[in-house]
SERO-4910 file (N, C-alpha, C, O; in steps of 0.05 Angstrom, whole numbers):
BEGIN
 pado doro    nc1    nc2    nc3   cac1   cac2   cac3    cc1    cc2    cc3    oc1    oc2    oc3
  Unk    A    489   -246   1125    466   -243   1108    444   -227   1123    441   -225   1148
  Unk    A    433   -217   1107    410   -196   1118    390   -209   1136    381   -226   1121
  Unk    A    373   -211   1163    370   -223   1179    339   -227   1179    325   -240   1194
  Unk    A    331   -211   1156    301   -206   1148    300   -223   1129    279   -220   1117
  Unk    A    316   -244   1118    313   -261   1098    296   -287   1110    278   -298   1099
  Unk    A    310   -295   1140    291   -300   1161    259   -305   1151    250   -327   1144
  Unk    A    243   -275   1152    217   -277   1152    215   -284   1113    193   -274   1105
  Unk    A    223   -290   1101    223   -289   1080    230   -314   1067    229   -320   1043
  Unk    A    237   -329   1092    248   -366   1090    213   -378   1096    203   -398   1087
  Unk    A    201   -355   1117    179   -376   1132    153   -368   1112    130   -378   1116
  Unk    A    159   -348   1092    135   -348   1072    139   -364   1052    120   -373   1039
  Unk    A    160   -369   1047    166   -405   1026    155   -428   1039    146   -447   1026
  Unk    A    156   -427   1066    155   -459   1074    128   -454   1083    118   -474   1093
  Unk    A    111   -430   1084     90   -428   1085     65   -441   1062     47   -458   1064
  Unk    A     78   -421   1036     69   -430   1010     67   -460   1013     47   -473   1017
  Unk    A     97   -471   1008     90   -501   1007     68   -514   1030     52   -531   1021
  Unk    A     67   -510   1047     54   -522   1066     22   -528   1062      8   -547   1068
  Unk    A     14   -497   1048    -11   -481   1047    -18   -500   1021    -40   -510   1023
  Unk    A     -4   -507   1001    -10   -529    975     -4   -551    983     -9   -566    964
  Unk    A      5   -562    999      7   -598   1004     -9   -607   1016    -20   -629   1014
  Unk    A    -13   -588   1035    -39   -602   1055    -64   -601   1053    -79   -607   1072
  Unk    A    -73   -592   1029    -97   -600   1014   -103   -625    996   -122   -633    982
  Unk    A    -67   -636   1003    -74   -671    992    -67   -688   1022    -51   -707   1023
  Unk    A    -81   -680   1043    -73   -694   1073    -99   -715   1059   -120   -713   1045
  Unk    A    -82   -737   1074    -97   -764   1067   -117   -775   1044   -137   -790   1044
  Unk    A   -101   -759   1023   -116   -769    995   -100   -788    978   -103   -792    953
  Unk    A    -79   -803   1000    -66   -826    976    -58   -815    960    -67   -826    940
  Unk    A    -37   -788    951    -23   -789    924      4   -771    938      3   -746    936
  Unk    A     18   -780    946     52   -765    952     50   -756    929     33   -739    931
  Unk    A     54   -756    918     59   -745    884     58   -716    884     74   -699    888
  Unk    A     26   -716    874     13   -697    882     23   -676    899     31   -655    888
  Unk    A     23   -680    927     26   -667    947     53   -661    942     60   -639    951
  Unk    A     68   -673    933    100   -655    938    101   -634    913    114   -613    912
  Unk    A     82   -647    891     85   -629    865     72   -594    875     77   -571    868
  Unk    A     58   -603    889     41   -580    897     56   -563    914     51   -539    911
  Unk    A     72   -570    930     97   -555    946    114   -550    936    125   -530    942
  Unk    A    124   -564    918    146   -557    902    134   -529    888    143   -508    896
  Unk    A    116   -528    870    104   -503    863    100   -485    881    108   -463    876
  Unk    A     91   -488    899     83   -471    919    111   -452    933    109   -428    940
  Unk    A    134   -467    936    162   -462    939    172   -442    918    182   -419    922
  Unk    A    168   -453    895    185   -442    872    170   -414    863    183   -395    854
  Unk    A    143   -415    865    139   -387    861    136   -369    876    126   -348    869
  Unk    A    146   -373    906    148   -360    919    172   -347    919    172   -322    918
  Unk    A    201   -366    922    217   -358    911    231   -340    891    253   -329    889
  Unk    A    205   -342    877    211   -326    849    203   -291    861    210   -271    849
  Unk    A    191   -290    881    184   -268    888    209   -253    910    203   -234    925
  Unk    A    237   -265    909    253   -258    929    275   -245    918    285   -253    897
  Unk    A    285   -224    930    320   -217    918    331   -223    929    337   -212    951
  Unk    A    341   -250    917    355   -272    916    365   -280    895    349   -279    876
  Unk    A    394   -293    889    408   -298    873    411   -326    876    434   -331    873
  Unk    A    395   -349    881    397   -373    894    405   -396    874    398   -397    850
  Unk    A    423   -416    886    421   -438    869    414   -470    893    420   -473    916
  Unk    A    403   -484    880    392   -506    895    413   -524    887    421   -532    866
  Unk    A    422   -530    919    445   -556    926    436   -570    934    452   -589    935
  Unk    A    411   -578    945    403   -602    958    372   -595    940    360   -574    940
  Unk    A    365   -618    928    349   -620    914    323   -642    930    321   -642    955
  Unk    A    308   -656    918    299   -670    925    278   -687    907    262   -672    894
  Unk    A    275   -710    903    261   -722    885    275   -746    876    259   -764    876
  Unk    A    294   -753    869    312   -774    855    297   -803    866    284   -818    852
  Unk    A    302   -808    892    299   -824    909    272   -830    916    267   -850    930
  Unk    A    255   -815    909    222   -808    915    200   -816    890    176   -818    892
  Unk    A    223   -822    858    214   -812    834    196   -787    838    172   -792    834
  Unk    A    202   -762    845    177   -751    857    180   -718    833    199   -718    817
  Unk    A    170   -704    833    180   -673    824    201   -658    832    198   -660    856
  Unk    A    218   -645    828    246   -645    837    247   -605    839    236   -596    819
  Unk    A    256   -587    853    267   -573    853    297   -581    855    308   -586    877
  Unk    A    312   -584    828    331   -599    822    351   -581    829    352   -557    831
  Unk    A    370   -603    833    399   -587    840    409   -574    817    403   -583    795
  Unk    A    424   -550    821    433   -533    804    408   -511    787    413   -496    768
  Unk    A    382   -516    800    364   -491    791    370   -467    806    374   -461    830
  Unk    A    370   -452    780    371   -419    800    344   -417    803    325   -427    791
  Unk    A    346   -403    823    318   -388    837    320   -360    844    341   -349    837
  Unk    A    304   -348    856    304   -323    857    294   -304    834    285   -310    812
  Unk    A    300   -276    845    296   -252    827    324   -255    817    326   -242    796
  Unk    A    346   -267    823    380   -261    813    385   -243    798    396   -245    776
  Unk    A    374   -214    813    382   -186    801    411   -186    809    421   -205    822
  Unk    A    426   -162    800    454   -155    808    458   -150    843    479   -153    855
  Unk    A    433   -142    854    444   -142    879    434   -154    896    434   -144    919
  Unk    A    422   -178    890    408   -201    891    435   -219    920    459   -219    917
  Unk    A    427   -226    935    443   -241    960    446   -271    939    429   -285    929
  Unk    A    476   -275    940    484   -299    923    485   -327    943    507   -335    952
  Unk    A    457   -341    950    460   -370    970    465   -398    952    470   -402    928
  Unk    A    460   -412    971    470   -444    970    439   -446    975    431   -430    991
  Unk    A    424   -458    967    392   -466    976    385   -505    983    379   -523    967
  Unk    A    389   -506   1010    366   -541   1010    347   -534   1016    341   -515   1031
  Unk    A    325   -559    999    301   -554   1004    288   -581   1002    296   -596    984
  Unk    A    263   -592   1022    247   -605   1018    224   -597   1023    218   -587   1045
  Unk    A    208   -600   1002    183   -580   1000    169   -605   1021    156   -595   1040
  Unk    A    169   -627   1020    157   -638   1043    166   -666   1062    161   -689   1058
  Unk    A    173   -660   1072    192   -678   1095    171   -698   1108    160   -690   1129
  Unk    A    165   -720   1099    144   -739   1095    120   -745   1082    100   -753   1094
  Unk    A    122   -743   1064    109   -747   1031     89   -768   1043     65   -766   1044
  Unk    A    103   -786   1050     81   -808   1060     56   -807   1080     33   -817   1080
  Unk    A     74   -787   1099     45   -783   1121     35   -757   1109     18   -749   1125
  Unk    A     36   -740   1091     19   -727   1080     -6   -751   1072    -27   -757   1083
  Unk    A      8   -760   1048    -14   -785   1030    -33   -798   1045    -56   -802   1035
  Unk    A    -25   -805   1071    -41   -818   1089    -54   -812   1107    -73   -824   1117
  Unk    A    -41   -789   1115    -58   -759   1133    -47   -768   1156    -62   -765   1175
  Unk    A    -24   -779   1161     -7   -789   1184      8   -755   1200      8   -734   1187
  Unk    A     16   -757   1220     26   -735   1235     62   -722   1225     75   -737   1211
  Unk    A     69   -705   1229     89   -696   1232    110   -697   1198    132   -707   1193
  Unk    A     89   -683   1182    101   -677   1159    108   -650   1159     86   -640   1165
  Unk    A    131   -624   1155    136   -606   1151    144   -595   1125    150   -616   1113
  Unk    A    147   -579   1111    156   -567   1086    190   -546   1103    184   -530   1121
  Unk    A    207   -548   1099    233   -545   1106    251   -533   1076    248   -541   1053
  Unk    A    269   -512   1084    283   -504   1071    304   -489   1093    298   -480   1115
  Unk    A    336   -488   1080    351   -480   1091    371   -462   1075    379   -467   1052
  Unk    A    377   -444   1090    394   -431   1071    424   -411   1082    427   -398   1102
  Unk    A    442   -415   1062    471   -409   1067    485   -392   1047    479   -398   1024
  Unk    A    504   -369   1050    524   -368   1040    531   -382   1019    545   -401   1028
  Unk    A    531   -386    990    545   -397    959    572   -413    970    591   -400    977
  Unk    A    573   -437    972    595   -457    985    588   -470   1008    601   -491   1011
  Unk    A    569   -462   1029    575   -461   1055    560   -495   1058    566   -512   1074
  Unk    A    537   -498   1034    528   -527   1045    537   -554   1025    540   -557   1001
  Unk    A    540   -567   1040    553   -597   1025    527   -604   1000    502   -601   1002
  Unk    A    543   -613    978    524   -613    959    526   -647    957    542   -660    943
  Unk    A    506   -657    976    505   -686    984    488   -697    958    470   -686    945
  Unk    A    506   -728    955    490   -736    926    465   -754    945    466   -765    967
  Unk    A    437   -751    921    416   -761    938    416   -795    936    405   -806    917
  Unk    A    431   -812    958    426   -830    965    433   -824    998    436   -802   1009
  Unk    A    436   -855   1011    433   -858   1043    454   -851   1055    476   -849   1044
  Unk    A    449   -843   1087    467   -824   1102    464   -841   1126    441   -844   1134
  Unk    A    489   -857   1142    482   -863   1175    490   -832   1184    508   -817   1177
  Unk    A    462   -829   1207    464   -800   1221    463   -815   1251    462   -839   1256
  Unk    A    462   -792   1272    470   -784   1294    454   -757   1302    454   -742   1282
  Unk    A    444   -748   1317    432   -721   1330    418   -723   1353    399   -737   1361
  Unk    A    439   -698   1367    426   -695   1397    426   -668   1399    441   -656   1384
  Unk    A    410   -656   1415    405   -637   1424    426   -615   1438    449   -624   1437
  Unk    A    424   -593   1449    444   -575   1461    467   -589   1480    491   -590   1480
  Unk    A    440   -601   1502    455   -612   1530    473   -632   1520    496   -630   1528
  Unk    A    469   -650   1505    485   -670   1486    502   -672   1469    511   -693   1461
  Unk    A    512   -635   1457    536   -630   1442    561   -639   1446    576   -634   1465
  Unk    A    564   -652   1427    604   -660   1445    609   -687   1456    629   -699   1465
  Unk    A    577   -694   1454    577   -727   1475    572   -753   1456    570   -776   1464
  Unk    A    572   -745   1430    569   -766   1418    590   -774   1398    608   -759   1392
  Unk    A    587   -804   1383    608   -816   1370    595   -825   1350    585   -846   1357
  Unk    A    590   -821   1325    573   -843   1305    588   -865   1300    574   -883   1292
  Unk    A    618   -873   1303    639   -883   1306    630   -910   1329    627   -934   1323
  Unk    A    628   -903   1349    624   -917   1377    593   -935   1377    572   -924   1373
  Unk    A    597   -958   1383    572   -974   1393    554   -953   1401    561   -931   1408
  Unk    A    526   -965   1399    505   -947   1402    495   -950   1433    477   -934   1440
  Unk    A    507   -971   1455    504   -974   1474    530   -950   1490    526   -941   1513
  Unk    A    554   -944   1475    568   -925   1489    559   -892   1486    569   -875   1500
  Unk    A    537   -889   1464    527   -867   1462    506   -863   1469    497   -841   1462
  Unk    A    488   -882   1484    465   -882   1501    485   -872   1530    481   -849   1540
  Unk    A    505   -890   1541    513   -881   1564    519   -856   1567    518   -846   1589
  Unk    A    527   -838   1540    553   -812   1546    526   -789   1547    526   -770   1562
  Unk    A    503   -796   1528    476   -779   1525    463   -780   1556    451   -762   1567
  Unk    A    467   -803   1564    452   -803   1592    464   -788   1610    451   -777   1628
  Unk    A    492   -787   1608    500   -780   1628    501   -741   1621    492   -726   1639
  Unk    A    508   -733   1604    502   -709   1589    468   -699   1605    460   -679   1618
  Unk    A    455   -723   1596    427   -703   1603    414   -714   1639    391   -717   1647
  Unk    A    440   -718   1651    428   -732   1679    403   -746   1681    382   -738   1691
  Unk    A    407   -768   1670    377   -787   1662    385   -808   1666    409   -807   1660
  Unk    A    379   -834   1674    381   -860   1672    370   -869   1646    348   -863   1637
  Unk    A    392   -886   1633    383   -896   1606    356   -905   1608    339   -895   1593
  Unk    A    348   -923   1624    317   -925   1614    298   -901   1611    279   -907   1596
  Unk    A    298   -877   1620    291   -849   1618    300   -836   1591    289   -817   1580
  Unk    A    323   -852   1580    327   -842   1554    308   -850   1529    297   -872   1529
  Unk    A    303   -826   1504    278   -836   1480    300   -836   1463    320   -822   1468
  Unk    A    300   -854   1438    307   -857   1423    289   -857   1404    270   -873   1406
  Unk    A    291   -839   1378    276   -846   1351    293   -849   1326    313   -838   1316
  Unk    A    276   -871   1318    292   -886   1288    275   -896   1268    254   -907   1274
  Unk    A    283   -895   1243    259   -898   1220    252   -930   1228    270   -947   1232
  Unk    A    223   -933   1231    227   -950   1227    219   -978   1192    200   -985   1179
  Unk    A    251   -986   1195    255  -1001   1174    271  -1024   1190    278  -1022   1214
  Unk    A    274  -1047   1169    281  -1072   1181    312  -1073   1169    323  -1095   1163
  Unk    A    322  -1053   1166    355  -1044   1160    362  -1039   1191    385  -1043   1197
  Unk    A    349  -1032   1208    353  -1021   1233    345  -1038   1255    350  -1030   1278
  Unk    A    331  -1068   1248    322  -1087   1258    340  -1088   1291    332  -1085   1314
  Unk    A    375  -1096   1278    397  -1097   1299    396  -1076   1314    393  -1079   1338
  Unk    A    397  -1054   1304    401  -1030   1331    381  -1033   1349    385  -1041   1372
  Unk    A    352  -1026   1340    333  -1030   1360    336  -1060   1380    334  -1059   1405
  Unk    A    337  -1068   1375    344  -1096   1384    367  -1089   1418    365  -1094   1442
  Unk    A    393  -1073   1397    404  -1067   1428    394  -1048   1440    385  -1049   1463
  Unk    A    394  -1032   1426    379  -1003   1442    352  -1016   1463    351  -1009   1486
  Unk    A    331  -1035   1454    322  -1048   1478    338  -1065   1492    339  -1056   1516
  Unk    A    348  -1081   1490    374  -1084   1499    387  -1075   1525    388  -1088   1546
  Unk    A    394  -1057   1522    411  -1028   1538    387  -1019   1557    393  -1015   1581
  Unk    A    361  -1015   1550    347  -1006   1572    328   -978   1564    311   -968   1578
  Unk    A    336   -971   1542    334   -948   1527    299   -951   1518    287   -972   1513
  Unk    A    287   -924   1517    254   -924   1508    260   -910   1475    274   -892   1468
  Unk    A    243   -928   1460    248   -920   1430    218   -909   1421    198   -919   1431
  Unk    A    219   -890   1403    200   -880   1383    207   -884   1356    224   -871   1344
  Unk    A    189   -911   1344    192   -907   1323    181   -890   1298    157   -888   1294
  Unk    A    195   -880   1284    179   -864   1265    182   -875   1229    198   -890   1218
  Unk    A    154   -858   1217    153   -879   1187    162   -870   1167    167   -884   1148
  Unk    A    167   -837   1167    179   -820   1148    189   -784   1163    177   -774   1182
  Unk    A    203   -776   1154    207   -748   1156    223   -744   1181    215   -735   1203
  Unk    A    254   -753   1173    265   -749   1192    290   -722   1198    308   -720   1215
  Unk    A    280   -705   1178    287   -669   1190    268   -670   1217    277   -669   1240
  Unk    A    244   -672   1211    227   -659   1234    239   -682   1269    243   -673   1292
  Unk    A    240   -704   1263    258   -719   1286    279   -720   1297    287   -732   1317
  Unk    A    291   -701   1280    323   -686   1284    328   -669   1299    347   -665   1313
  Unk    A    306   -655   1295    304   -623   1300    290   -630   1334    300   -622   1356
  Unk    A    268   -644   1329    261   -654   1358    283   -661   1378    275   -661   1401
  Unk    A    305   -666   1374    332   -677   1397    329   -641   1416    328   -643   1441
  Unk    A    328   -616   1406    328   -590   1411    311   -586   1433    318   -567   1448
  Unk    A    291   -599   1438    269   -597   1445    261   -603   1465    242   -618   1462
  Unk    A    271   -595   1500    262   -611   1525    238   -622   1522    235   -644   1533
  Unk    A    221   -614   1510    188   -619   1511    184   -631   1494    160   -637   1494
  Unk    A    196   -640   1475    187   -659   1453    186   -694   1460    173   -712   1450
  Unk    A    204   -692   1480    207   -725   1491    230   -737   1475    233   -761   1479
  Unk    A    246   -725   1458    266   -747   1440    290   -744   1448    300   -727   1434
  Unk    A    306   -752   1467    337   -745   1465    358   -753   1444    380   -741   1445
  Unk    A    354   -776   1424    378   -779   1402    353   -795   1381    334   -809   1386
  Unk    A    364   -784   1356    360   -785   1333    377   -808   1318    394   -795   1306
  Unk    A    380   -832   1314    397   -843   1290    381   -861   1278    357   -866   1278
  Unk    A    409   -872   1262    397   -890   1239    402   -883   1211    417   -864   1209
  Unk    A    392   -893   1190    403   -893   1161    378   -878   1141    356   -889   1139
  Unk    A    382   -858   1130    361   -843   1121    369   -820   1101    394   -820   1098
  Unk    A    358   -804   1090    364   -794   1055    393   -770   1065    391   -751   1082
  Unk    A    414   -777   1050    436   -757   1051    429   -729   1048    443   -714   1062
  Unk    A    407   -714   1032    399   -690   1028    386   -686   1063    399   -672   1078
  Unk    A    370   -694   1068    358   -694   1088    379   -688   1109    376   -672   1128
  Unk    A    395   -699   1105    406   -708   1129    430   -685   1131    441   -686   1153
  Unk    A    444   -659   1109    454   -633   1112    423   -615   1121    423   -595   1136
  Unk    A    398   -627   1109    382   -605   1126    379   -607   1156    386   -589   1171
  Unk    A    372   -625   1160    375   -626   1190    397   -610   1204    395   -595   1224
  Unk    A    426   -619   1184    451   -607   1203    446   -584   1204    444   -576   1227
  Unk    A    440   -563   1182    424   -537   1189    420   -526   1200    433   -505   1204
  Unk    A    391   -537   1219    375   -541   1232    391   -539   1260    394   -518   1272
  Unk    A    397   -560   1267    413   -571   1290    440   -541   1290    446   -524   1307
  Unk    A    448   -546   1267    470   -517   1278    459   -500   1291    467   -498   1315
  Unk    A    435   -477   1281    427   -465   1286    416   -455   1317    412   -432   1327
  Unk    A    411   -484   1330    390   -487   1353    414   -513   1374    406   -531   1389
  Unk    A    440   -506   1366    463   -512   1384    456   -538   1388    457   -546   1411
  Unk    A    449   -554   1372    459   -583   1373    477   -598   1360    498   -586   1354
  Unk    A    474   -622   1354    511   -635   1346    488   -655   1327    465   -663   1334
  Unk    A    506   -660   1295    498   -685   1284    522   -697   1268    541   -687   1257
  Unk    A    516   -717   1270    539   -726   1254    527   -744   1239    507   -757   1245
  Unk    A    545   -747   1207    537   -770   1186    561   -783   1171    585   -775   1171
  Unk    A    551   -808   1158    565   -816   1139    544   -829   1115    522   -840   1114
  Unk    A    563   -818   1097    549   -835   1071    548   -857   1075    566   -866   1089
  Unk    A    519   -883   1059    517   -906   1059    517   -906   1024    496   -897   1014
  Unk    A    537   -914   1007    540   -921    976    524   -951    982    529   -965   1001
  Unk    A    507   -957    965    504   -986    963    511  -1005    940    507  -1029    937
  Unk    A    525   -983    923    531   -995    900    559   -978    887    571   -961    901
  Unk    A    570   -986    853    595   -968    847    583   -948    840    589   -929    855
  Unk    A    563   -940    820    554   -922    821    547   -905    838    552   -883    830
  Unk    A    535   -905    861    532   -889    885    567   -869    895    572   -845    900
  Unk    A    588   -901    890    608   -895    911    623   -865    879    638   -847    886
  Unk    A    614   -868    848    625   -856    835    611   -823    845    622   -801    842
  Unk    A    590   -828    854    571   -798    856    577   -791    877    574   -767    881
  Unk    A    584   -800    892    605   -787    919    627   -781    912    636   -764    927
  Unk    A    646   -788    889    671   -779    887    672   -753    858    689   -737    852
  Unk    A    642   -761    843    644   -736    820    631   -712    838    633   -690    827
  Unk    A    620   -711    862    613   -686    884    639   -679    903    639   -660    918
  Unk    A    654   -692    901    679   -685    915    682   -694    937    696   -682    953
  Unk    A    671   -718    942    680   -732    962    683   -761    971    667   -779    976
  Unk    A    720   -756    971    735   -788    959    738   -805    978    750   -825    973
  Unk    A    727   -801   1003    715   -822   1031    701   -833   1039    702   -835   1064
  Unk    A    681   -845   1026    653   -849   1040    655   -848   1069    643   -834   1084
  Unk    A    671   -865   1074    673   -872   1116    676   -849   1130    669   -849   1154
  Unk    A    686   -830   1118    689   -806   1123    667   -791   1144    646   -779   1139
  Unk    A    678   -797   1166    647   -783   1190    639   -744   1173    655   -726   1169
  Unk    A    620   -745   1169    614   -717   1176    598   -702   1180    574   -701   1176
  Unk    A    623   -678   1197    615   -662   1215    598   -644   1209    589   -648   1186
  Unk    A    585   -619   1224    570   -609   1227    582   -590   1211    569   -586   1191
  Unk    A    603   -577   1212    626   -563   1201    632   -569   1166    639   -556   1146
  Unk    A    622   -596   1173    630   -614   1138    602   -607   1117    601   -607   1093
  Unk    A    582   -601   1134    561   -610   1118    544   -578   1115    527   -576   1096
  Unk    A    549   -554   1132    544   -530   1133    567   -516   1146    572   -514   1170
  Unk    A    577   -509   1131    594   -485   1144    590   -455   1151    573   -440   1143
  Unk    A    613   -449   1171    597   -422   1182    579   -417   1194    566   -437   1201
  Unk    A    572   -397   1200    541   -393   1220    529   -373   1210    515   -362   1226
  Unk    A    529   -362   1184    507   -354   1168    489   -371   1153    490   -375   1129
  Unk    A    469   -383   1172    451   -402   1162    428   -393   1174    426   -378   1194
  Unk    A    408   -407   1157    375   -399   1161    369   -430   1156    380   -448   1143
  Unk    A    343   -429   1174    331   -455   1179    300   -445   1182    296   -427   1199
  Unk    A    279   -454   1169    249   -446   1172    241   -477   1156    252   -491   1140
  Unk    A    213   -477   1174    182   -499   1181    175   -493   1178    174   -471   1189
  Unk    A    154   -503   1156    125   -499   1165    115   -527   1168    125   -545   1154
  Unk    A     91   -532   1191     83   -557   1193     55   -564   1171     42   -543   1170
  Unk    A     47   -579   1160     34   -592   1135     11   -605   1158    -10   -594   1163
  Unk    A     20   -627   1170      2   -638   1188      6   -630   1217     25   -614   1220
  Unk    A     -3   -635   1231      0   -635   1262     19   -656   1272     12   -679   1271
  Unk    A     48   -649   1283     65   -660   1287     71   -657   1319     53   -646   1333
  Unk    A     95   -667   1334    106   -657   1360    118   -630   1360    118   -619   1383
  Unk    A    127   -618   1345    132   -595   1345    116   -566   1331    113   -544   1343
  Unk    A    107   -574   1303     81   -557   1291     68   -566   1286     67   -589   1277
  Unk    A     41   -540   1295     13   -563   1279     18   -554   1256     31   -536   1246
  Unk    A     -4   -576   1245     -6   -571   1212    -28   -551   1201    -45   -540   1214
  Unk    A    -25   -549   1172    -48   -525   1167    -77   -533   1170    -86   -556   1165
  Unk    A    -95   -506   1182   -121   -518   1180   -125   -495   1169   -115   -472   1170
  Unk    A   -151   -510   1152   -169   -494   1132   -197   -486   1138   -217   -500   1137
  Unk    A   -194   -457   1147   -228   -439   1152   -245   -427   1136   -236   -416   1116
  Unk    A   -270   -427   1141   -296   -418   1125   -277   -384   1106   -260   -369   1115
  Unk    A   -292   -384   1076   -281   -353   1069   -254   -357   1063   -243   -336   1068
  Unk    A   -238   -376   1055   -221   -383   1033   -201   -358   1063   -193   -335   1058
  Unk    A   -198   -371   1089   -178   -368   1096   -161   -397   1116   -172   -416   1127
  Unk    A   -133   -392   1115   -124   -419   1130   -104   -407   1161   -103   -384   1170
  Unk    A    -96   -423   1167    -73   -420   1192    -50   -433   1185    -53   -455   1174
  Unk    A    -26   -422   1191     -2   -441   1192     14   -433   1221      8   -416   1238
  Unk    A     31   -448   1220     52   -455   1240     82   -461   1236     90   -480   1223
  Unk    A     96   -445   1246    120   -440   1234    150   -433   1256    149   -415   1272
  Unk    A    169   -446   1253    185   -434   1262    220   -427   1253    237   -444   1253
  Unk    A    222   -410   1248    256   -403   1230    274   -395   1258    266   -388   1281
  Unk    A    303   -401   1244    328   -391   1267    343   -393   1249    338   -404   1227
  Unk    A    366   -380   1259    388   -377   1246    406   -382   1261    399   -375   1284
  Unk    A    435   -393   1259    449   -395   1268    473   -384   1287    489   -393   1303
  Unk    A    464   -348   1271    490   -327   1282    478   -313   1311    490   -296   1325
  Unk    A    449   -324   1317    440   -311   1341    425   -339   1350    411   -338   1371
  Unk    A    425   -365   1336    414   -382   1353    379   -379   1373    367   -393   1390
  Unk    A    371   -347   1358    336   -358   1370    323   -370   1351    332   -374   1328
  Unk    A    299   -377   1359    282   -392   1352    262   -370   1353    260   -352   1370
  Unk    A    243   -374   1329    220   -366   1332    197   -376   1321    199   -382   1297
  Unk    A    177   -381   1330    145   -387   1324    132   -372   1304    140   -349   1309
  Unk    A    116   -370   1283    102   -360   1274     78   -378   1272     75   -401   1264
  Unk    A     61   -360   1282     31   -367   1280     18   -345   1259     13   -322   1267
  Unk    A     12   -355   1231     -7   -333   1211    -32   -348   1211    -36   -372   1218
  Unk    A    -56   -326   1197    -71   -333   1184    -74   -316   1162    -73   -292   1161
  Unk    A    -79   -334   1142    -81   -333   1113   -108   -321   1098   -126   -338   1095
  Unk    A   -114   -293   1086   -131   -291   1066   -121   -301   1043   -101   -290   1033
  Unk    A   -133   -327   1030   -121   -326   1005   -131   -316    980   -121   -309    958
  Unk    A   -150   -317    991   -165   -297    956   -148   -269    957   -149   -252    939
  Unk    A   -130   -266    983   -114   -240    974    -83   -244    967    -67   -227    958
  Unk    A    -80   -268    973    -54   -282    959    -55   -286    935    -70   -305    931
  Unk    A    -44   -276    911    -48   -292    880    -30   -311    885    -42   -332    883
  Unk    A      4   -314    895     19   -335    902      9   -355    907     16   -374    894
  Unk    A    -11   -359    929    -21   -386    944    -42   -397    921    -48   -421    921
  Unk    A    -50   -384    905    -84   -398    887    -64   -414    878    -42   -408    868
  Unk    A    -79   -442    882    -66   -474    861    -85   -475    857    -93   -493    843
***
C-alpha cells in the first residue's frame, strides 16, 4: 500500500481526537465517542479509499458505532480496497472523567488481512520487541513472568505488569504479587497499554488479562508493526457469543491467536492520536484564536518506524474539524 496513507491515518485520529477532547471531564462517554466517531468518519470521507470497517466499535459500550461492514472512503475505481479497525476512543471513560491515557486509534490493512473479531471478550498477552517469542498465553502466568525476565535481563521484582483493573482478574494479580512481580493497574483503554510493552521508557514490560476482542486485533496491529508479540483467545460467556464466533468463522474459541491470526501480512498501518495526556501521548490542548495541538504517532509494519507527530491546528481553517 501506498506509504503516504501513513500521514493520512494520523489526520483521522487527529480529527477524532480534536472532537472528543472537548468533552475531557464532562461526565458523558457518549458524547465524547459520538464526537470522534464523526470526527473519524468525515474525515475519512475525504480519502481515496475504498474502505470497509471490520472492527467496529460500540455494541459493548451501547455507544455510537462506526459499524462493521460500513464503507468509508471516497471508494472511487482507483480507490486502495482496505480492511479498516477503528476506535475512535480507546477509553471512553477516562475521557468522561478527564482521567489520563485515552487515545483515538485506527488501523489499517489489505481487504482480508484483519480478523473480523465479534465484539465480545478476548484473554490477551503483549510484550514488547526484547520479549517476542518468550511468551505462552497457554502457560501459568508465573512461567511467563520468568521467560519475560529473563528475555529482558531483569529480576522479576524489576518486572511491571499492567492489567484492567476488574475483579475478574482478582486471581492473577494475587499471583503476579505473589511471584514478586510490580503491577500497574489500569481502568480503561487497553490499545494504549499494549502498545506501551514497545516502549523502554514507558515502564510496562507485559500487558494481560481479559478485555474487548475488537480492541484486542487493534493492538495486534499495533504490536506487529513496532516488533512485538501478542497473543489472544476469545472469552464466549454465553451460546450466543460461542454462535458469533462460529457465524464469523471461527469454530474454536480455545483457539490461541496469533499475531498472524488476527492481522496478516505486513502491510499494516497503525496511527494515535492522544485525547488526554497519557504515558506515551499527550493529549490535545486548546489555545487562544480557535487554535489546538495534537500528538501523534503512526508505523507501519513493512518498515517497522515509528513516528511522532507534533501539529498545531488552525481550525477556523479546517471546515472538517468545526463540531
Amino acid at each position: 500500500m501506498d506509504r503516504n496513507l501513513a500521514l493520512n491515518m494520523v489526520r483521522v485520529t487527529e480529527a477524532a481526537a480534536l472532537a472528543s477532547a472537548k468533552y475531557l471531564g464532562r461526565g458523558d462517554k457518549i458524547a465524547a465517542d459520538q464526537a470522534a466517531v464523526d470526527g473519524m468518519r468525515k474525515m475519512f470521507d475525504t480519502l481515496n479509499i475504498d474502505g470497509t470497517v471490520v472492527i467496529g466499535e460500540g455494541e459493548m459500550d451501547e455507544a455510537p458505532m462506526l459499524y462493521i461492514g460500513e464503507q468509508i472512503g471516497k471508494g472511487s475505481e482507483n480507490g486502495i480496497k482496505v480492511d479498516i479497525a477503528v476506535d475512535p476512543v480507546d477509553g471512553t471513560t477516562a475521557v468522561a472523567k478527564g482521567l489520563s491515557n485515552a487515545i483515538a486509534v485506527v488501523a489499517i490493512a489489505p481487504k482480508g488481512c484483519l480478523l473480523h473479531a465479534p465484539d465480545m471478550y478476548m484473554d490477551k498477552i503483549a510484550v514488547g520487541p526484547k520479549a517476542k517469542g518468550c511468551i505462552d498465553i497457554n502457560a501459568p502466568v508465573e512461567e511467563n513472568l520468568k521467560a519475560v525476565s529473563k528475555a529482558l535481563k531483569k529480576d522479576i521484582s524489576e518486572l511491571t505488569v499492567t492489567i484492567l483493573d476488574r475483579e475478574r482478574h482478582q486471581e492473577t494479580i494475587d499471583r503476579i504479587r505473589k511471584a514478586g512481580a510490580r503491577i500497574k493497574l489500569f481502568n480503561d483503554g487497553d490499545v494504549a497499554t499494549a502498545i506501551a510493552t514497545c516502549f523502554d521508557d514507558s515502564g510496562v514490560d507485559i500487558m494481560l488479562g481479559i478485555g474487548g476482542a475488537p480492541e484486542g486485533v487493534i493492538a495486534a496491529a499495533a504490536l506487529k508493526c513496532m516488533g512485538g508479540e501478542f497473543q489472544g483467545k476469545l472469552v464466549p460467556y454465553n451460546d450466543e457469543e460461542r454462535q458469533r464466533c462460529k457465524d464469523m468463522g471461527i469454530s474454536d474459541v480455545n483457539e490461541v491467536l496469533t499475531m498472524e491470526d488476527l492481522v496478516k501480512g505486513n502491510e499494516v498501518f497503525f496511527a494515535a492520536t492522544g485525547i488526554s495526556d497519557g504515558d506515551l501521548l499527550k493529549g490535545v490542548v486548546y489555545f487562544e484564536n480557535n487554535k489546538a495541538k495534537t500528538h501523534s504517532m503512526v508505523t507501519r509494519a513493512e518498515t517497522g518506524t515509528v513516528r511522532f507527530v507534533e501539529a498545531v491546528h488552525r481550525l477556523d481553517q479546517k471546515p472538517e474539524y468545526a463540531y
